[in-house]
N, C-alpha and C positions, 0 to 999 in steps of 0.2 A: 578766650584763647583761640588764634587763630588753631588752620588744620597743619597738621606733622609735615615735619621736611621730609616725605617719603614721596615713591614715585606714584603716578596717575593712580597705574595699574599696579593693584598690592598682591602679594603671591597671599597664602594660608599663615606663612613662617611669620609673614610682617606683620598681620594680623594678631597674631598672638604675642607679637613681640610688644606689639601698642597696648595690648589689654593687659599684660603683664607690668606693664610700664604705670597704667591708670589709667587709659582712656576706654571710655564704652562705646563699643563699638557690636554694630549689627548690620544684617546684609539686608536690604532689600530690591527688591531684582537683582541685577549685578552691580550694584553701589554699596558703597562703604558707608555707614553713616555713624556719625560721630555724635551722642547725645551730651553736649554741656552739661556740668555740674549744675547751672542752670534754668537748666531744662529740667532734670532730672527733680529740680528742689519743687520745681510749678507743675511738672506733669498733671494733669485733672485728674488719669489712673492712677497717679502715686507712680514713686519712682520701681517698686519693686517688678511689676510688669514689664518695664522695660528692661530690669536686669537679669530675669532670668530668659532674656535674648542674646546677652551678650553671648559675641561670637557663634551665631546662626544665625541662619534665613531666615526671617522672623515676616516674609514678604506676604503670607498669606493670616496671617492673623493682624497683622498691619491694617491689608485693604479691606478684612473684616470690621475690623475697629475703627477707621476714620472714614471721610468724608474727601471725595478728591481735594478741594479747598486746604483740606489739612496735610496731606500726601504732597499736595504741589511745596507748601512751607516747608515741608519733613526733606527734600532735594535739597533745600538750599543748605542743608545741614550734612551732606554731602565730601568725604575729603577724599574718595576715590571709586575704584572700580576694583571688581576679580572675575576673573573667568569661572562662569558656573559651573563647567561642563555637564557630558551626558550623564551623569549618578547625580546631579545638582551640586552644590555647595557640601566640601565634606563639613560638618559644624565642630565646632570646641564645645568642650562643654564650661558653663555660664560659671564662675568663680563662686557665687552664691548658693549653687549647688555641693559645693565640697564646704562650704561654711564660711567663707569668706567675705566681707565688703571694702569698702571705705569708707574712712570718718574722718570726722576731725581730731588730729592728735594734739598732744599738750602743747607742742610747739604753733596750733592756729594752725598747721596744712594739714591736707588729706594725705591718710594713709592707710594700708591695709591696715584690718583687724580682722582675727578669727574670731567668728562668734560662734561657731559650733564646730565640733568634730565628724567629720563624715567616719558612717559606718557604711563599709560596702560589702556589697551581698558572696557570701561560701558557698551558695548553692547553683541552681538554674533550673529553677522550675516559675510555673506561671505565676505562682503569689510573688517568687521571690526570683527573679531573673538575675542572670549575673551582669545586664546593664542596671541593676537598681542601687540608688544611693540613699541614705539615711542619716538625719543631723539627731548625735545624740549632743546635750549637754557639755560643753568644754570642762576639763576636771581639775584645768593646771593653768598658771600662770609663766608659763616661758615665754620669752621674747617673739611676737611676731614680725617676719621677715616679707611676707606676701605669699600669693601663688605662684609655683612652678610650672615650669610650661609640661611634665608631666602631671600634674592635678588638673590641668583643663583639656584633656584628651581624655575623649567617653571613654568608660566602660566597654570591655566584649557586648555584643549584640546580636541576635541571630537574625534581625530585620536586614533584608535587601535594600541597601541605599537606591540601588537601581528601580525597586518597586515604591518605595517610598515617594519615589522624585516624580513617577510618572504618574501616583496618587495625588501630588502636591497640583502638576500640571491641569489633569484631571476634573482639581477644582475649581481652579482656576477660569474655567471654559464652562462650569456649573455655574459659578460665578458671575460669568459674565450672562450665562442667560436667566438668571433670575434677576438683574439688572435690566434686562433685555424687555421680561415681559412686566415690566414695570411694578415689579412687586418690592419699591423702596419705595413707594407712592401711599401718603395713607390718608385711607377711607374716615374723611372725618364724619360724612354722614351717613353712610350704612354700617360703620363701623363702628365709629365712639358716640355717633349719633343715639345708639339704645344702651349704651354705657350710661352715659348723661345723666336719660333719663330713668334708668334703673338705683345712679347714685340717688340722684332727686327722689323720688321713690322711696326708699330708706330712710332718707333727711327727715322727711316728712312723716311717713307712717311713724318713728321715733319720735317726734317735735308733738305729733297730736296724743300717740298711745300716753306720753310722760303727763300730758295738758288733761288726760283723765285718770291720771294716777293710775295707770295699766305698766306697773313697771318693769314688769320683765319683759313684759312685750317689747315698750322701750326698750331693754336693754340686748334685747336680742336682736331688735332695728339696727340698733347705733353697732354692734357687734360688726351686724354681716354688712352695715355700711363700710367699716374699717377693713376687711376681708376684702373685699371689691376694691376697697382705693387702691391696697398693695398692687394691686395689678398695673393700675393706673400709672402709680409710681415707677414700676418695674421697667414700663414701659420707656417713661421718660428719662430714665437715669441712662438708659442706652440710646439717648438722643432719637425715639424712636416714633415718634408724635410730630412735633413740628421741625423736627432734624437742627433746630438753633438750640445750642448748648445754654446759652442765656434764659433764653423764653422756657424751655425744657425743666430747668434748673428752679426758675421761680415759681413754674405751678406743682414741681415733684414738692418745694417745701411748704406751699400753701395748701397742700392737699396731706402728705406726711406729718411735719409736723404742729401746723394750725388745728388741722382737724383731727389727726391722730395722734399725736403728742409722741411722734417716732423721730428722733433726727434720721433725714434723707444723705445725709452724707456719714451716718454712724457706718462704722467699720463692722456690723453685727452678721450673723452667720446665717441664721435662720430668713429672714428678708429678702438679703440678698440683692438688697434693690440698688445701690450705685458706687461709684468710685473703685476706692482701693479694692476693699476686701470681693467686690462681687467679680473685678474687672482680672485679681490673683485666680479666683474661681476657674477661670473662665480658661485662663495662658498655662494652668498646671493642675488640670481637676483630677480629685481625686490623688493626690499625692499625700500621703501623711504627715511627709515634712511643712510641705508649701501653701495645700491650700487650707484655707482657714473653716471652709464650709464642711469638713468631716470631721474637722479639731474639736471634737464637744467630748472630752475626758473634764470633768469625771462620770459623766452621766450615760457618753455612749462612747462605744470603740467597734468601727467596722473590720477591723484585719488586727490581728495578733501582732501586729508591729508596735501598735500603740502600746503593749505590755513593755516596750524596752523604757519608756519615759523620754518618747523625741523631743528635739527640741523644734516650733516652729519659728519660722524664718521669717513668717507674716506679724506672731505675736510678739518677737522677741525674747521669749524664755521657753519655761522645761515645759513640758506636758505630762506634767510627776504622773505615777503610775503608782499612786499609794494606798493606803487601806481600806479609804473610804472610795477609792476607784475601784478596785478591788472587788468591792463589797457590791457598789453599785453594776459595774461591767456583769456578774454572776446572775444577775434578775434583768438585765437591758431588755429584753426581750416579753418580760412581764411588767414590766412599770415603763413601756414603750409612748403610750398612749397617755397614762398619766403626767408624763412629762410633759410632753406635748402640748398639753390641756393648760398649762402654767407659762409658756415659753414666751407669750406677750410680756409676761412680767421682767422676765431676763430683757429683752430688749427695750425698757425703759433704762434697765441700769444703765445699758451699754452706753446709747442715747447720752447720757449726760457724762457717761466716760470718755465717749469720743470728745463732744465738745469741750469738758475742760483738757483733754493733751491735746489739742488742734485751736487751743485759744493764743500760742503764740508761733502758730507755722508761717512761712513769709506770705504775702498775699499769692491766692490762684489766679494761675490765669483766665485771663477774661472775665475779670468781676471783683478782683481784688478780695478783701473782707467783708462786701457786702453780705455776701450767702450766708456766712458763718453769723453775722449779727441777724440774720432775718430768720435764722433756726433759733436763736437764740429766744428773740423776743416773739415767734410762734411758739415754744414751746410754755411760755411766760402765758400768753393769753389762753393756751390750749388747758390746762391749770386752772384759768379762775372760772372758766367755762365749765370747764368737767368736775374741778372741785364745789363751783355752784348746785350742776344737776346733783350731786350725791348727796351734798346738806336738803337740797329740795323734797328729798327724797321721805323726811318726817322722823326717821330714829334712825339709830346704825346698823338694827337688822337687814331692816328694807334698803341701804345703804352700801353695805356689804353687799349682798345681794347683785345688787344693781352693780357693782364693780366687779365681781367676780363673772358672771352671765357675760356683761358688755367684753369682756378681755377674754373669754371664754371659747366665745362665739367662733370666732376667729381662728381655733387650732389649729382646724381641717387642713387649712393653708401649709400650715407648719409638716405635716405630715406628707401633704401632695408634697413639697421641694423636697423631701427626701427620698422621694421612690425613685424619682431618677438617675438615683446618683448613688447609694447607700449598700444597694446589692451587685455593684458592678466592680472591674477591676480596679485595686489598686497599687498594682503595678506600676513600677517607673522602668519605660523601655529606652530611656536615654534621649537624649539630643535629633537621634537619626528618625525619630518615629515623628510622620508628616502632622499637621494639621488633621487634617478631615480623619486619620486614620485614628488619632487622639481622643478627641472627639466621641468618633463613633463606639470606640471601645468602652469609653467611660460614664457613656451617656444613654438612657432608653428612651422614650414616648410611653407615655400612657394613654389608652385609649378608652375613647367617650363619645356620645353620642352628638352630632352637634346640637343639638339641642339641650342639652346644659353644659356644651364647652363655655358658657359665661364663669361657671362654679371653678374652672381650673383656671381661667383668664389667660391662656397662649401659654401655663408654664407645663401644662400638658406634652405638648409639641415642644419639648427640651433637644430634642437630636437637631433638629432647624437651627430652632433660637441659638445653639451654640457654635453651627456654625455660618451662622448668619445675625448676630447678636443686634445688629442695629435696623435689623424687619421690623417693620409697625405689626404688632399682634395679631389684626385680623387679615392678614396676607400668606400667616406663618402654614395654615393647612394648603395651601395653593403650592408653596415652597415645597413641602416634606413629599407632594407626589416626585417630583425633579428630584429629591434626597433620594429618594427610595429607587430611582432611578439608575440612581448613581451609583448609589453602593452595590447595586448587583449588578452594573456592567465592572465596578472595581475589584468584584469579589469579599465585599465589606459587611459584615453582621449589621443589619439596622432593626434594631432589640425596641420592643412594644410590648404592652401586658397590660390588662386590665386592672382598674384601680384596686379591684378585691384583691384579684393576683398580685398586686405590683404590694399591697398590703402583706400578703403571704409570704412575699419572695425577701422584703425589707427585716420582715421578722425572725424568718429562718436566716438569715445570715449575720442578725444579732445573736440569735439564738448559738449559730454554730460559731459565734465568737465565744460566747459561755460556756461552750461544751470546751472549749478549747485552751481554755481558762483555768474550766476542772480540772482535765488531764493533765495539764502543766501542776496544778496546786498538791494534786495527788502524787504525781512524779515525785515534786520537791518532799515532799512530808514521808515519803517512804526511804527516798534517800537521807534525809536526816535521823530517821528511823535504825538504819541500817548504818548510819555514822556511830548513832551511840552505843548499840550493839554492840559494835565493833571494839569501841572505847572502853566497855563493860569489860570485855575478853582479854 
């Protein structure tokens, strides 16, 4: 589809009048740009990234996320201009946010669909600000008509557009100078040069321990080999290694799923490592509704919000809040760690969940279905391989054993990605709330000594990575002095804790979900209490 008979320069009205209409649209700098249903179908993030931009200045997560090469293509996509002014771009808010998208209707065209009902916030306080929006579960089937051009105008907000815009610029100029001192440049040999050699290392001390029947040892090798690779991977999935999405692409799946039997493009929460669900993470962290990385009902719930049974936008259904949630949400805080301990095994399943519903998506850009067959038939070898070492193994105790320990090894990891992220806000401050201010709010660092920053592999330094997500790893502590910079000339929290702390602070705010859990259960059972009482009289 060509672009809109509209003029060069588009006012805010015209804008909304196009997205109302069906087109997505996003600003970056002062240009319109218009993403194809096309685009939208091949995007490598998945189309949902792009749509919860619709209708904002999406400029600064944009030049986070690509490469000028793709920025220069991203122009030709191009159907106008707006005047920014001095507050910046006032934004709409994203149709997706209030539950809405497009699909395919009966008739073969695209149309709206509600798929969830926006719950919006009674109060204004920090959990619950009165910019905050909430998809619970659609309950009815009545006719849908689309959005209104009242549904995509935020929320009240108490944030300054004005201070927002001069944080946005801010980064802009951060941006430029970690550009500047070449820290998108990566250190293949003082950097992944003792990576290499520390996989190798593992490979081996595993390959000989097993060759003397030492098998835990083995299994605790092959463990903390898989622990290290995630790093590897992590790095790759955010084009962060040799910056080509192709080359990037082949050694996250010959490392993912050849040697660890993880698909690299699985949508899985814990990992975290590429595509969709990590790239959602990243554009909406920390949202209950959106991102998928705090979605773990039944097992955990960081904010009392999850008691309502949201629906997510990422999963496409309910996040029931039922009895075995319930039950578990009461103890999160006591069976933290042993979950934890097991969470490898969840990401097998997911693993072969993504690739049977992604077995008939249209081909990705730049690679077609290659990738998807080369997970495929890694995951095929990674099997006769590891299914081999466990029969070698002599009986199924020792066997057991060796499968539990090797997938075992590996939790810590699981535990490190949650510190960042788990005891911080989960506030939705609306559309108007900048990049870096996002970010910094919903993200911490954990601190470590550099001399076993290998054990965290760069996801330590999460306040960087996030907003600078395409840094090569060992460049990320150079960046976060410039972060720390920044934030106190911005006047911005830049939140650190020690790994014991960041362990303390994760568990007290499961915990004070539990407590919070009770008071609610106790509430209800005294009012039903006093219902029947009453009924008795």
């Amino acid at each position: 589809m060509g672009a809109p008979t509209t003029p060069s320069s588009w006012t805010r009205d015209q804008v909304a009048a196009r997205i109302l209409a069906g087109d997505s649209l996003f600003i970056v700098h002062d240009k319109v740009i218009r993403a194809t249903q096309s685009w939208l179908s091949v995007h490598p993030g998945g189309a949902l990234s792009i749509l919860h931009f619709i209708g904002r200045d999406a400029t600064d997560e944009i030049e986070a996320y690509h490469s000028d090469a793709t920025l220069k293509r991203m122009y030709s996509y191009a159907v106008g201009t707006v005047d920014i002014g001095e507050e910046g771009w006032e934004p709409l808010l994203p149709p997706i946010h209030t539950g809405w998208i497009r699909r395919i209707g009966r008739d073969g065209k695209l149309q709206w669909h509600k798929e969830a009902n926006a719950e919006y916030s009674q109060e204004n306080t920090d959990e619950s600000p009165s910019s905050q929006i909430l998809l619970i579960k659609k309950t009815d089937d009545s006719c849908d008509f689309g959005p209104s051009l009242s549904s995509i105008e935020p929320s009240p907000t108490t944030l300054s557009p004005k201070v927002q815009y001069q944080h946005s610029a801010a980064y802009k100029e951060l941006h430029t100078r970690v550009m500047a001192a070449g820290l998108y440049k990566t250190r293949y040999l003082t950097g992944y040069g003792p990576e290499v050699a520390r996989y190798l290392l593992m490979a081996i001390s595993s390959y000989v321990a097993y060759q003397k029947q030492w098998f835990f040892i083995s299994a605790f090798c092959l463990g903390a080999l898989w622990h290290q690779l995630v790093f590897a991977c992590h790095d790759l999935g955010h084009l962060g290694v040799t910056h080509d999405w192709a080359i990037d692409r082949i050694i996250s799946v010959l490392l993912a799923d050849w040697v660890g039997g993880l698909s690299i493009g699985c949508a899985y929460s814990y990992l975290r490592l590429l595509v969709k669900n990590h790239n959602i993470h990243h554009v909406v962290t920390n949202h209950p509704s959106h991102d998928p990385d705090i979605q773990h009902l039944p097992f955990f719930a960081i904010t009392p919000d999850f008691f309502k049974s949201l629906y997510s936008s990422y999963y496409k259904r309910e996040l029931p809040f039922d009895r075995f949630s319930h039950y578990m949400i009461a103890v999160q805080h006591r069976i933290f760690y042993l979950v934890m301990s097991f969470a490898r095994f969840n990401l097998y399943r997911l693993s072969y969940e993504h690739l049977w519903k992604t077995r008939n998506e249209p081909s990705k850009a730049r690679g077609g279905r290659w990738a998807w067959w080369l997970e495929v038939i890694g995951l095929v070898f990674w099997w006769y391989w590891y299914g081999n070492v466990l029969r070698g193994c002599g009986n199924w105790k020792t066997g057991l054993m060796y499968l539990l320990v090797s997938n075992m090894v590996p939790s810590p990891l699981h535990v490190q990605i949650v510190l960042s992220h788990y005891s911080r806000s989960t506030a939705d401050l609306g559309p108007t709330e900048s990049f870096p201010d996002r970010q910094l709010r919903t993200t911490t660092d954990v601190i470590c000594h550099p001399s076993i920053a290998f054990l965290h592999g760069g996801l330590h330094l999460q306040v960087t990575h996030h907003l600078f997500p395409r840094l090569p790893r060992h460049n990320l502590l150079d960046a976060s002095h410039l972060v720390k910079e920044f934030a106190k000339e911005q006047g911005l929290e830049y939140a650190e804790f020690g790994f014991f702390e960041g362990n303390g602070e994760v568990r007290s705010t499961l915990k004070g979900v539990a407590n919070q859990l009770k008071i609610m259960t106790l509430v209800a059972d005294a009012e039903i209490k006093e219902a029947l009482e009453a009924k008795r009289n």
